[in-house]
Phi, psi and omega in degrees: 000300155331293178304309154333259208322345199234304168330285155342301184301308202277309168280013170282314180316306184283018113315311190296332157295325179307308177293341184259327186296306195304356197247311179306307185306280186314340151328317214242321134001275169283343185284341185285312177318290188306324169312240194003283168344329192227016161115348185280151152284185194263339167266014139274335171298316160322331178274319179277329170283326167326296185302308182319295179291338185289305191303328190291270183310003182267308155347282177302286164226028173091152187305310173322298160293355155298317205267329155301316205277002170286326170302315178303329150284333171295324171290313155341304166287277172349313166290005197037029154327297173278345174326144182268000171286358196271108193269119173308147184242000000 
């Protein structure tokens, strides 16, 4: 019964991260649609949400988990994660 119940638990958790990532995304969304609006490329807005986030997570919790999660997004490209070719199964 415990273990259901602690099962149970992690996906409600893991929804609830599923739902903030997909609220982060539109998010992130409009701010790149507006940059664009007004002209910036896209590889500077890209470079600035980079930059953003790297100061945030440095910030936040130190290089070291910075220097994880870039390595962790970097296996992540490798993986054709980001690819726009990449089709879900």
């Amino acid at each position: 019964m415990e273990r259901s119940m602690e099962q149970s638990l992690n996906e409600i958790d893991d929804m609830i991260v599923h739902e903030k990532m997909q609220a982060a995304l539109e998010h992130q969304n409009e701010a790149w649609a507006d940059g664009m609006a007004d002209g910036i490329e896209p590889e500077i807005i890209a470079d600035a949400a980079i930059a953003l986030a790297m100061r945030e997570t440095i910030r936040l919790h130190g290089e070291d988990s910075a220097e994880a999660l870039l390595n962790a997004l970097r296996e992540r490209m490798l993986a054709g994660e980001f690819s726009p070719e990449r089709t879900l199964q």
